[in-house]
C-alpha positions in Angstrom: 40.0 18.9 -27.9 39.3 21.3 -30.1 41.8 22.6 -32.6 42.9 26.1 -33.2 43.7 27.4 -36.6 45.5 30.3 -35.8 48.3 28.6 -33.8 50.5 27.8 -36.8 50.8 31.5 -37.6 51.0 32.9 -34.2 54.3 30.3 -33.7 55.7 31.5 -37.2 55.1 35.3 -35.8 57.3 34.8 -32.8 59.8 33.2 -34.8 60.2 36.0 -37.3 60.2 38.8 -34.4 62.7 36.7 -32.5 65.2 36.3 -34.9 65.1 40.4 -36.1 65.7 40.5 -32.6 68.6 38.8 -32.3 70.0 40.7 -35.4 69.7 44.1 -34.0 71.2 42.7 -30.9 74.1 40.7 -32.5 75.8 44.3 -33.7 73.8 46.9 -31.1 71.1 48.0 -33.0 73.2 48.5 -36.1 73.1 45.8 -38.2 77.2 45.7 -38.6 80.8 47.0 -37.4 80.8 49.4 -40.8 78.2 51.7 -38.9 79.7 52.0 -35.3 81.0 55.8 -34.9 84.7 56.3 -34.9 84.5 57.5 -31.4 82.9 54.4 -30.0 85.5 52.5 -31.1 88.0 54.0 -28.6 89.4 51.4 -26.2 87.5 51.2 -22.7 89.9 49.8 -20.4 89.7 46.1 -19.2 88.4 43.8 -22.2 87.0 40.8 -19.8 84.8 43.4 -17.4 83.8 45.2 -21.0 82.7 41.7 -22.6 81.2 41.1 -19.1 79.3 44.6 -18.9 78.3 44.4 -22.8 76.7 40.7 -23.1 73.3 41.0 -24.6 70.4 38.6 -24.7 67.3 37.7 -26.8 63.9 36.2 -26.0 62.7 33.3 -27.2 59.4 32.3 -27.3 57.9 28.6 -27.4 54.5 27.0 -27.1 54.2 24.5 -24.2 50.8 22.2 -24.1 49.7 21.7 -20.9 47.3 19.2 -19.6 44.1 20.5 -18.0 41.2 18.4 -16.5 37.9 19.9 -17.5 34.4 18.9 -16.0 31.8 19.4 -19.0 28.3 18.6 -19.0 26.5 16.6 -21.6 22.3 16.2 -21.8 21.5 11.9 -22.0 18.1 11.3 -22.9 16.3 9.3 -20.5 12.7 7.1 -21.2 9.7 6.8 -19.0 6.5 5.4 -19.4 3.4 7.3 -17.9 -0.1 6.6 -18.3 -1.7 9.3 -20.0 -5.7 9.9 -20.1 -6.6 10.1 -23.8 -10.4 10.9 -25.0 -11.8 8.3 -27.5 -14.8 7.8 -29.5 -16.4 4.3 -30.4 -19.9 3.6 -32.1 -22.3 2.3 -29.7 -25.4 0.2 -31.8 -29.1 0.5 -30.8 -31.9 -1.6 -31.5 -34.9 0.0 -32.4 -38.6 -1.2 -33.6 -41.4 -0.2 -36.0 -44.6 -1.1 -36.0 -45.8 -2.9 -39.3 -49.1 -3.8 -40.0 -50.4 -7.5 -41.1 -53.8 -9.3 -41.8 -53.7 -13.0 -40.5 -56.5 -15.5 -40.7 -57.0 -16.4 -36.7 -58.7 -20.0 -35.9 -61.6 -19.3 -33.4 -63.2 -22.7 -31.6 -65.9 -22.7 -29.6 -67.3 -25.1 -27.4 -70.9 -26.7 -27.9 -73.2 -29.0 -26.1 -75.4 -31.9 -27.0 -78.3 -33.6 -24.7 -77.9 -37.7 -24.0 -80.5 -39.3 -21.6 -80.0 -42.3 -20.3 -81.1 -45.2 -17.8 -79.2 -46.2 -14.8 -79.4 -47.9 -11.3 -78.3 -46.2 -8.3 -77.4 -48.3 -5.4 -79.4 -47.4 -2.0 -77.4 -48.1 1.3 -79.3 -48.0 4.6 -77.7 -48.9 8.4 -80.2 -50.9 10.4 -79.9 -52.0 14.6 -80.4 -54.8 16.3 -80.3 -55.9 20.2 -78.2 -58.4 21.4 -78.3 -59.5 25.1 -75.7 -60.9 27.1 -73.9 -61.7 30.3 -71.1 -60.6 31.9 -69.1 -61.3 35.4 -68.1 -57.8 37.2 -65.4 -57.6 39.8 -65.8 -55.6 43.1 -63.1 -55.2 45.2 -63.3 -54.0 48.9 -60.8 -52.5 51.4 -60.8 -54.4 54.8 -58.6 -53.7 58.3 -57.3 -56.1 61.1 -56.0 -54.7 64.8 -52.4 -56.0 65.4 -50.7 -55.5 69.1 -46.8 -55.9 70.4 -44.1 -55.1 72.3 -41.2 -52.8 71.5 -38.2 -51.7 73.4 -37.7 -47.6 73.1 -34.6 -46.7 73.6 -34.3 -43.3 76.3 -31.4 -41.3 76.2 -29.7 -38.9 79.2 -26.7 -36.8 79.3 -24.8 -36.8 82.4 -21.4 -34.1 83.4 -18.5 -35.6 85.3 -15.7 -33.0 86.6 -11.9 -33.8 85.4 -8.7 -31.9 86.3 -6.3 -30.9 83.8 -2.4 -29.0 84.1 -1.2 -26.3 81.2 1.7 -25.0 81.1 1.0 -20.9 80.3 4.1 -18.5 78.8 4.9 -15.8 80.7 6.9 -13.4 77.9 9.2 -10.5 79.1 11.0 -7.7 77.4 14.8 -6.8 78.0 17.0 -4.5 76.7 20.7 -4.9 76.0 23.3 -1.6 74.7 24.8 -2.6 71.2 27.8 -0.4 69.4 27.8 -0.7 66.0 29.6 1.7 62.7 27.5 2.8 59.5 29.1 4.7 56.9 28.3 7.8 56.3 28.2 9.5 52.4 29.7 13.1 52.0 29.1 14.6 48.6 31.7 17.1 47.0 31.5 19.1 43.7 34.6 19.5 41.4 34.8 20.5 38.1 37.0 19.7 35.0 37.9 21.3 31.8 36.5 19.4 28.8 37.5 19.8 24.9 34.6 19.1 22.2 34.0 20.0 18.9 30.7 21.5 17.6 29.7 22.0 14.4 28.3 25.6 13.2 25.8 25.9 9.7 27.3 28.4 7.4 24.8 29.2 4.8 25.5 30.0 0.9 23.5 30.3 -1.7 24.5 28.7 -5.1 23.0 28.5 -8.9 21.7 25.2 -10.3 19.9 24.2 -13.5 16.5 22.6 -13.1 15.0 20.5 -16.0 11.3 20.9 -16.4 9.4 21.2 -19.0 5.1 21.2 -20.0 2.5 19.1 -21.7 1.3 19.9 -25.1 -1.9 18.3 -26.1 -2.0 17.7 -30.1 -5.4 15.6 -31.9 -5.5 13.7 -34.5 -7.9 11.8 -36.6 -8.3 7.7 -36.8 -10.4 6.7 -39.9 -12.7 4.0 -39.2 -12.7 0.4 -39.9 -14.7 -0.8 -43.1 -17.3 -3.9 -42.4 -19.6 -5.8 -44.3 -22.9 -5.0 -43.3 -26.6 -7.4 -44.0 -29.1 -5.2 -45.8 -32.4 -6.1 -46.6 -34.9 -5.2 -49.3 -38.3 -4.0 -48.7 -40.5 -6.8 -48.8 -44.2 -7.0 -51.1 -47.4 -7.9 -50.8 -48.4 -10.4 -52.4 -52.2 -12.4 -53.0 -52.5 -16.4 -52.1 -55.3 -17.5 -54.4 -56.1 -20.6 -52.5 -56.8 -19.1 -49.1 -57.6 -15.4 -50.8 -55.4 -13.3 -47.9 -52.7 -11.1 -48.5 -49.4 -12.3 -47.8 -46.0 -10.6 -46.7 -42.9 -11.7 -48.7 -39.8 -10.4 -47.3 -36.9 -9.2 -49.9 -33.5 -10.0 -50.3 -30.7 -10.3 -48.0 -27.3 -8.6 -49.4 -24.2 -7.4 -48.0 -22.8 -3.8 -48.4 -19.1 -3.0 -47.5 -19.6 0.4 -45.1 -17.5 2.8 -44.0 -17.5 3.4 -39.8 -17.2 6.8 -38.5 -13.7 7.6 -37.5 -12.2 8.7 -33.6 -10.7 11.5 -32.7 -8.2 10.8 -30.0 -5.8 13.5 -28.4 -1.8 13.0 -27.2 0.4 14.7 -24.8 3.9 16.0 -26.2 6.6 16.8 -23.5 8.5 20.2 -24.1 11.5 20.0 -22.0 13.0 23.4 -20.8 16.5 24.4 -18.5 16.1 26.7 -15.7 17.9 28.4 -13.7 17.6 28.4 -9.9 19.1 29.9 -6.5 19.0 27.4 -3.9 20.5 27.9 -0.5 23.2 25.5 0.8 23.9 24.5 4.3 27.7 23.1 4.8 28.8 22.3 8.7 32.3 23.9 9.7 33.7 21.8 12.9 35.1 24.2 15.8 36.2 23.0 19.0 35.2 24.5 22.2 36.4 24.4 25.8 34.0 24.1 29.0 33.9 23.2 32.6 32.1 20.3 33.3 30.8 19.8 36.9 31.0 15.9 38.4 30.2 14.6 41.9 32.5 12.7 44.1 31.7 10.3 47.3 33.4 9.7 50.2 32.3 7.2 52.9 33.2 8.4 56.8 32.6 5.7 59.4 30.6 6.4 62.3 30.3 4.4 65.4 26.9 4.6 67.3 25.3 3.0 70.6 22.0 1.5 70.3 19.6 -0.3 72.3 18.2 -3.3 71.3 15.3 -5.2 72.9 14.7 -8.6 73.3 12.0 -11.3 74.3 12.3 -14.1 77.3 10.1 -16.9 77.9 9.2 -18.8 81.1 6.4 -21.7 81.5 4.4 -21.6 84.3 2.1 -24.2 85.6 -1.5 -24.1 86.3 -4.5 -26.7 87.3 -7.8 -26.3 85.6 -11.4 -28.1 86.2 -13.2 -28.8 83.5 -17.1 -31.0 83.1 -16.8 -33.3 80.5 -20.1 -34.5 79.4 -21.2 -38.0 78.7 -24.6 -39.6 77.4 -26.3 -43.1 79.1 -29.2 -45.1 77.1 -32.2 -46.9 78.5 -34.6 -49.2 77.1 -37.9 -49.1 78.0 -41.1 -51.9 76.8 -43.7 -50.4 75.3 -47.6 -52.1 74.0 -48.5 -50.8 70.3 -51.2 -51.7 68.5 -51.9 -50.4 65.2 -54.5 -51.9 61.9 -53.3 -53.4 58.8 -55.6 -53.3 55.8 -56.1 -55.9 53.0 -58.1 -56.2 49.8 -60.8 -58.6 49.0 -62.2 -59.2 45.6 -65.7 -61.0 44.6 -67.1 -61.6 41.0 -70.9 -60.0 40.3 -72.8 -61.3 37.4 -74.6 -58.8 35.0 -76.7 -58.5 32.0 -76.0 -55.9 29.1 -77.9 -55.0 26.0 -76.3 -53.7 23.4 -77.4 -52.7 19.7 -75.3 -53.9 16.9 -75.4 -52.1 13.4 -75.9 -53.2 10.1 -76.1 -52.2 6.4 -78.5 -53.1 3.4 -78.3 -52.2 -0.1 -81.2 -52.3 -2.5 -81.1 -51.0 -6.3 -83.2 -48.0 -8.1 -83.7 -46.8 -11.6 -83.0 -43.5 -12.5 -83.2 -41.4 -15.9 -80.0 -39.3 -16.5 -79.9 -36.5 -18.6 -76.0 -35.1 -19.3 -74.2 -33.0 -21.6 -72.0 -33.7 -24.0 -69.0 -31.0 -25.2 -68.0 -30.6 -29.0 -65.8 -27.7 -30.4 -66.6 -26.3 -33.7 -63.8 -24.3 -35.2 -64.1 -20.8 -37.7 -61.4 -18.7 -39.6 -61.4 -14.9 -38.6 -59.6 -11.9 -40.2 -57.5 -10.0 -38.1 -55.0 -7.0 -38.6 -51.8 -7.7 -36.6 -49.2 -5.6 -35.5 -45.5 -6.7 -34.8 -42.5 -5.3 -33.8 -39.8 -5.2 -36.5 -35.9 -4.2 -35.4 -34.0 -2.0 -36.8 -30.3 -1.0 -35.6 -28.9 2.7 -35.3 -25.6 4.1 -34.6 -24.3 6.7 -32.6 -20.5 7.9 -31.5 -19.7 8.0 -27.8 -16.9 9.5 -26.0 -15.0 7.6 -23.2 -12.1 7.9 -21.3 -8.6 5.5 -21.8 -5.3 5.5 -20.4 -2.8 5.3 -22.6 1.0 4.1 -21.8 3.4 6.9 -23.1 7.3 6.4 -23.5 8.9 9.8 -23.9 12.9 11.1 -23.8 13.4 12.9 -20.6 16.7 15.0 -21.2 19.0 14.7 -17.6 22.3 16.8 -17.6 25.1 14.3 -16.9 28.7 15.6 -15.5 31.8 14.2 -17.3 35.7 15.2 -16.6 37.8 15.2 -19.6 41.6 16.2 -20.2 43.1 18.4 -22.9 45.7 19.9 -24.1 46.1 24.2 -23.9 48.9 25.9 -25.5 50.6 28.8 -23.4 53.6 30.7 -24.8 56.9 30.9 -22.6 59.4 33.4 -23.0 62.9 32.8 -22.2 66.0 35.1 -22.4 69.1 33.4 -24.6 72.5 35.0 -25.0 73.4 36.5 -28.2 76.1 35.0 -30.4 79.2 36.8 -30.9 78.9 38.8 -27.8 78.6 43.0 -28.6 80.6 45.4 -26.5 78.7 47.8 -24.0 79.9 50.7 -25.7 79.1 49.6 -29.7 76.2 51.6 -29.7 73.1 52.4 -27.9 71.6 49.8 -25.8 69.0 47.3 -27.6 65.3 48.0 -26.1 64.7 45.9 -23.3 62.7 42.5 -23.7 59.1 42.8 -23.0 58.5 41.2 -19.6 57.9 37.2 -19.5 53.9 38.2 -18.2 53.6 39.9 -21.1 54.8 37.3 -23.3 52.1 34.7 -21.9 49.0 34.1 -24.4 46.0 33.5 -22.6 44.5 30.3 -23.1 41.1 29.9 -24.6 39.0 27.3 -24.8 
């Protein structure tokens, strides 16, 4: 609650008015008996109606706190994390090769032949035939028949009829009819109505003010040195002459390290700029009325009616008959029959025979022979070549890429609170004056100001 500097005089104020006041009323606006007119003081008939008639009052006026409930609104600062795309720049290192020139002494062999004759003996292989003749036993076989003859029995079949007499018993089915009374229920519909209460609801729009927090990006760069590494540098090399083979030779200089500075990045953030706005939005509240109606229903009534029907039914009766029928039957026969029929059989016998045949075999005799080869040697010479190699170098260039980066920011959100304080409101009250004054003592006081006006409006 806040305090107010100015009530301490304002309550002094109202004292000091209220108690000139109640000294002007006290002797009727004169301050004492010693100014009161001689006619004045003439007596005025009945003292108790005249102390009655003449009592005068003051106003007092007092500060009462009251207690007052009062919904303020404070702003909390809320985090969240969002990713947010950020632009980067890192050094990407490429090889690259120079051509450097060299002279190298390059073997070269070459192949050479010789002549070696020579004496050796080739083996001679030749395939040579001779008959042999002998004998052999050949089988021939020959297929012979012999004539058999008997007797058999064939059996003869015939199918004969014979006549036999049967009884059935047929149905003989008839239809009668027979009168039946019998009641259904019959369904009569009829339509009444009653009166229903129910309460709809009816949308009663308004439109009210709200405060919306929103807000924008700003985007802000800033510059990130590089990191300092220790780099291998080489000196240029020399040429230099070997006196015992009389070639140039390369000699590669020193290796030493060098602290170097890498580029820097340049990498971009996003700043939130919260803002307050305010918005109409339109409100939909529900406002419950209840309604009357006549609501139609259906009710059933079963009459019963009795009805005469005929209904049909089935008799039966047998009736004998007497049916001839051929029934058929089958008689076998034998009967001798003669068959003859030939058998064969297989007879074998052994033939002699002469075969000649040739029969191989192989001789070998030696023969000399004068060979003439050649023989391989390698000879090897020194040749002077210029050679040129590949040496790498490494360069470096900056590349932009794209990273998300996690962002916590303060989100402000407008959070309702009720508090209670105290609010001072002046009350004016009328008091009687002490000694009473008599009506006719002098002209009347001026009246009090009314209590309404005597209220200070409270401010916060």
């Amino acid at each position: 609650m806040r305090k107010l500097p100015w009530m301490p005089l304002l309550a002094a104020l109202l004292i000091a008015l209220g108690t000139g006041s109640t000294a002007n009323a006290g002797y009727c606006g004169g301050g004492g008996f010693n100014r009161c007119p001689s006619a004045a003081c003439a007596p005025c008939g009945d003292y108790c109606q005249a102390q009655a008639s003449c009592q005068t009052y003051r106003t007092v006026r007092e500060v009462v706190w009251d207690k007052q409930e009062v919904t303020c609104c404070k702003t909390v600062m809320t985090q969240c994390s969002e990713q947010v795309p950020v632009t980067c720049t890192r050094n990407v290192y490429e090889t690259h090769y120079r051509d450097v020139c060299s002279t190298v002494r390059r073997p070269v062999y070459t192949t050479c032949y010789r002549e070696c004759t020579q004496t050796v003996r080739r083996p001679v292989y030749q395939t040579c035939y001779r008959e042999v003749t002998q004998t052999i036993c050949r089988p021939v076989y020959q297929t012979c028949y012999r004539e058999c003859t008997q007797t058999i029995c064939r059996p003869v079949y015939n199918t004969c009829y014979r006549t036999c007499n049967y009884t059935v018993c047929r149905p003989v089915y008839n239809t009668c009819y027979r009168d039946v009374c019998c009641t259904t229920w019959q369904t009569q519909t009829q339509t009444c109505y009653k009166t229903v209460c129910c309460t709809v609801r009816r949308p009663i729009h308004e439109t009210k003010t709200i405060q919306v927090c929103g807000g924008q990006w700003k985007t802000e760069s800033y510059h990130v040195p590089g990191p300092v590494v220790t780099k291998c540098v080489q000196d240029p090399g020399t040429w230099e002459l070997d006196p015992c083979t009389g070639c140039c030779c390369y000699k590669p200089g020193c290796c030493r390290q060098v602290q170097v500075q890498c580029p820097g990045t340049t990498c971009c953030r996003r700043t939130w700029c919260p803002t307050v706005e305010q918005r109409q939005v339109c409100c939909t509240r529900w406002v419950c009325e209840t309604q009357t109606r006549q609501v139609p229903y259906t009710t059933c009534t079963k009459v019963p009616v009795t009805t005469t029907r005929r209904i049909p039914y089935t008799t039966c009766t047998m009736v004998r008959e007497c049916r001839t029928r051929q029934v058929p039957y089958t008689t076998c026969t034998y009967v001798k029959e003669c068959v003859t029929r030939r058998i064969p059989y297989t007879t074998c016998r052994m033939e002699r025979q002469c075969i000649t045949r040739k029969v191989p075999y192989t001789t070998c005799s030696y023969t000399c022979e004068t060979v003439t080869r050649r023989i391989p040697y390698t000879t090897c010479s020194y040749t002077c070549e210029t050679v040129t190699r590949k040496v790498p170098y490494t360069t470096c260039r900056q590349e932009c890429y794209q990273s998300t980066r996690t962002v916590t920011r303060c989100v402000p959100k407008q959070v309702n609170y009720t508090t209670t304080r105290c609010v001072p409101r002046v009350v004016c009250r009328q008091v009687p004056c002490d000694p009473p004054a008599a009506a006719a003592c002098g002209p009347a006081a001026p009246a009090a100001p009314a209590a309404a006006s005597c209220a200070v409006p409270a401010t916060r």
